[in-house]
C-alpha positions as CSV (number, residue, x, y, z in Angstrom):
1,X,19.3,196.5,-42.8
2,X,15.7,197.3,-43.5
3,X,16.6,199.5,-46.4
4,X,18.9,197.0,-48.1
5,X,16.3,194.2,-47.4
6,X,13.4,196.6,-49.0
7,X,15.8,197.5,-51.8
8,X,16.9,193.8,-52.7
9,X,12.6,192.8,-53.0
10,X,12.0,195.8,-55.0
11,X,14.7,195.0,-57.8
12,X,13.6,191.2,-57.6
13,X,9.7,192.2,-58.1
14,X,11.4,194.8,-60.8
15,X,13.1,191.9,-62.7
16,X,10.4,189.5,-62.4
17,X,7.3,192.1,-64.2
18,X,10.3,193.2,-66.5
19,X,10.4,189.5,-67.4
20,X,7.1,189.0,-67.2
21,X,5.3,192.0,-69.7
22,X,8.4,190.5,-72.2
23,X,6.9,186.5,-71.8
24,X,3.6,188.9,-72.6
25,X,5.2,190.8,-75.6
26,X,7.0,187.9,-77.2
27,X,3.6,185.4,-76.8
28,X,1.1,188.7,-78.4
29,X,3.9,188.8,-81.5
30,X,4.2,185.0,-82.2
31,X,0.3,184.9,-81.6
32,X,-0.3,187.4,-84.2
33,X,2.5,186.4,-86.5
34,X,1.0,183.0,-86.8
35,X,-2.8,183.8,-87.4
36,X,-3.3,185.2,-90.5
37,X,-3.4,188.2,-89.8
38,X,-2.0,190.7,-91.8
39,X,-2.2,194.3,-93.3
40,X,-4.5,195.0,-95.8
41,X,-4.1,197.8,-98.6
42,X,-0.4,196.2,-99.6
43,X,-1.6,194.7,-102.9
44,X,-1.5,196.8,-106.2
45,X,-3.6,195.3,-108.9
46,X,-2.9,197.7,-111.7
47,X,0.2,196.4,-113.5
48,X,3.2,199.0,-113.9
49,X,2.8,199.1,-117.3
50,X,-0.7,201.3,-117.2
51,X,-0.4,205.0,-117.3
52,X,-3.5,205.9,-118.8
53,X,-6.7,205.8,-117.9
54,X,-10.1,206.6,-119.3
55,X,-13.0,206.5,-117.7
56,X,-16.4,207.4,-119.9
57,X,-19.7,208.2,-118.7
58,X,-21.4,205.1,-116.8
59,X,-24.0,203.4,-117.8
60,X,-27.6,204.1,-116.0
61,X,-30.7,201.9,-115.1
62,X,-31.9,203.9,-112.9
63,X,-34.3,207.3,-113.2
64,X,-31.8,209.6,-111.6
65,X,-30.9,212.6,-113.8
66,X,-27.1,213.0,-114.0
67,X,-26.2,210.3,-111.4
68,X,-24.4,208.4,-113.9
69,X,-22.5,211.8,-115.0
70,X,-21.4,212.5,-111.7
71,X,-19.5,209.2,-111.0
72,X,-16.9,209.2,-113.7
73,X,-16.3,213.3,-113.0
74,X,-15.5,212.1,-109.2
75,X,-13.3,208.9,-109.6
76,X,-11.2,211.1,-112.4
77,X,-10.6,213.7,-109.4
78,X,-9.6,211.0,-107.0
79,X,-7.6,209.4,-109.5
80,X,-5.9,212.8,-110.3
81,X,-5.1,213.5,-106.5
82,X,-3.9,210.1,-105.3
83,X,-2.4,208.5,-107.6
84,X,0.1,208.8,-110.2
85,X,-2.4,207.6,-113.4
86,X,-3.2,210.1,-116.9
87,X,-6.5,210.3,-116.9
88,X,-7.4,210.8,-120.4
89,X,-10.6,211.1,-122.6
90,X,-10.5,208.7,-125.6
91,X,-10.5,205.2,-124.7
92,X,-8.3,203.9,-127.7
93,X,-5.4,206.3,-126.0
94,X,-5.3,204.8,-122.8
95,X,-3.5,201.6,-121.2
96,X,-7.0,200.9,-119.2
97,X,-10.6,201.7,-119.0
98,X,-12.7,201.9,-116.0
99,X,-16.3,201.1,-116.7
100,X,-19.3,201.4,-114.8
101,X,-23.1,201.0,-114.3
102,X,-25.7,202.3,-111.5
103,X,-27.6,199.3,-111.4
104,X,-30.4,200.9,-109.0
105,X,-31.0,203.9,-106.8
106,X,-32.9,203.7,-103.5
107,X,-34.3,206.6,-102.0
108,X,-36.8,207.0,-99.0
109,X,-37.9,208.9,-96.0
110,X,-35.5,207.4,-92.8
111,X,-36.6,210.7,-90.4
112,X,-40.1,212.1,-89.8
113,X,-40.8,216.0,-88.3
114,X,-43.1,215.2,-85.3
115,X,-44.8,218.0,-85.4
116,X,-46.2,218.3,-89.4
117,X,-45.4,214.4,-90.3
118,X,-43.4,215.0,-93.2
119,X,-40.6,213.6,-94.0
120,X,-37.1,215.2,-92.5
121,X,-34.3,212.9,-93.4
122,X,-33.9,210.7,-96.7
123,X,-31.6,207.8,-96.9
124,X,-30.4,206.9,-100.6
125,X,-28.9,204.0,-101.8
126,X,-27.1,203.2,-105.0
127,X,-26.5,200.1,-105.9
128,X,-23.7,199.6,-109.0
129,X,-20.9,197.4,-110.8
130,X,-17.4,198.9,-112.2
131,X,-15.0,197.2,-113.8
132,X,-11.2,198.0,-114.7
133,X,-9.8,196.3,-118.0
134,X,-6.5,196.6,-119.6
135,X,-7.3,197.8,-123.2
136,X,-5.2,196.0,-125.1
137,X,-5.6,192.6,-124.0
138,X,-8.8,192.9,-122.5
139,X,-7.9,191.1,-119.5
140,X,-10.0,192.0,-116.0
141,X,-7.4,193.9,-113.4
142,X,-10.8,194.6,-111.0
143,X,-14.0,193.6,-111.1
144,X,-16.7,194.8,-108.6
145,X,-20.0,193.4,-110.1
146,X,-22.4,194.8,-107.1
147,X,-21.5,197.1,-104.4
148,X,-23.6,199.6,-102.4
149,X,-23.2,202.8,-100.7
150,X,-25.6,204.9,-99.1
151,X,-25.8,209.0,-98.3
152,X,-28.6,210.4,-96.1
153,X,-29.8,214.3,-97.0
154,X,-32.4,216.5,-95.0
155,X,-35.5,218.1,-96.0
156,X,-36.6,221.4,-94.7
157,X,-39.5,221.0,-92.5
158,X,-40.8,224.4,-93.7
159,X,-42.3,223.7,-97.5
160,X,-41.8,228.3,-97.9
161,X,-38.3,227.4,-96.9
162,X,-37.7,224.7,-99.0
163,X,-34.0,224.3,-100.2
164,X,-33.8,220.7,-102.1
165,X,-30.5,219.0,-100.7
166,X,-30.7,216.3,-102.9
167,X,-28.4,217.5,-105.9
168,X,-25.5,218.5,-102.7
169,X,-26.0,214.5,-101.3
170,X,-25.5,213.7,-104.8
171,X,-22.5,215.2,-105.2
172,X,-21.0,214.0,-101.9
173,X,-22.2,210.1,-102.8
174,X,-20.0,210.7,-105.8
175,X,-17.2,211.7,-104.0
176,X,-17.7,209.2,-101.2
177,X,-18.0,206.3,-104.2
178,X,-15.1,207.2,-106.1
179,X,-12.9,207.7,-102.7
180,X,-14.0,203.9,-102.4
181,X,-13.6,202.8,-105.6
182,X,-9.8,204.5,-106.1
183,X,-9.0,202.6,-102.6
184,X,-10.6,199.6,-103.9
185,X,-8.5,199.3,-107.2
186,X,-5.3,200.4,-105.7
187,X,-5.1,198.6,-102.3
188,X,-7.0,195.4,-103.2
189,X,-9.6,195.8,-100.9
């Protein structure tokens, strides 16, 4: 008689957490349904009819040698491995054009070497605008007028053993930059 009585309050504390985590469920789904909330990164702003792209060398404000050559180089290798766009080299050829500028570049010490003072670690900064236009009409697809990103390099503390990092963190802030860009344009972020 114990038994059965055990077994009947098990299966009634069963059903009633069963019902319970589905009250739970059902109130978490009409919660988020009815927020706002929703998944970015659906949104394609580049019409079906581009298949072409150019992007030329972007403009530059700033002092740094080659920064402005090593953009476009990246964003056509992004473009080329994610996405299904020509990239081509004369502007009057293509459906789009993707223009930029490196409005100004930031770089300073972030990380001194206790011991000699000097600096270890450099934080760099570029600030710069890029816009995507469809050539023939001249009408805007994306616009970013201002939009930063940042890459930190190290310094050898040893000035005999000096290896200058900065050309390597140049590289990867391009690559970083056009991997945001590309995301930017194609997921309307």
């Amino acid at each position: 008689m114990k038994d059965s009585l055990l077994s009947r309050l098990d299966s009634v504390w069963t059903e009633r957490l069963l019902r319970s985590a589905a009250r739970l469920l059902l109130g978490c789904v009409a919660a988020l349904g009815g927020c706002g909330y929703h998944v970015s990164g659906r949104g394609d702003l580049v019409p079906k009819t581009v298949h072409t792209i150019a992007i030329p060398a972007f403009g530059n404000a700033t002092t740094r040698y080659r920064l402005s050559d090593r953009l476009p180089e990246a964003i056509t290798r992004e473009f080329i491995t994610r996405t299904r766009y020509r990239i081509v080299q004369d502007q009057n050829a293509a459906d789009a054009v993707l223009r930029g500028t490196v409005v100004n570049y930031f770089a300073y010490p972030i990380v001194f070497d206790p011991a000699t003072g000097r600096a270890s670690t450099i934080q760099v900064i570029v600030n710069m605008s890029a816009t995507l236009y469809e050539r023939a009409t001249g009408k805007v697809l994306f616009s970013r007028p201002s939009f930063d990103w940042k890459q930190q390099y190290e310094i050898s503390a040893d000035p005999h053993a000096f290896l200058d990092e900065s050309d390597a963190a140049m590289d990867r802030l391009s690559r970083d930059v056009a991997r945001m860009l590309v995301s930017a344009i194609l997921e309307n972020f």
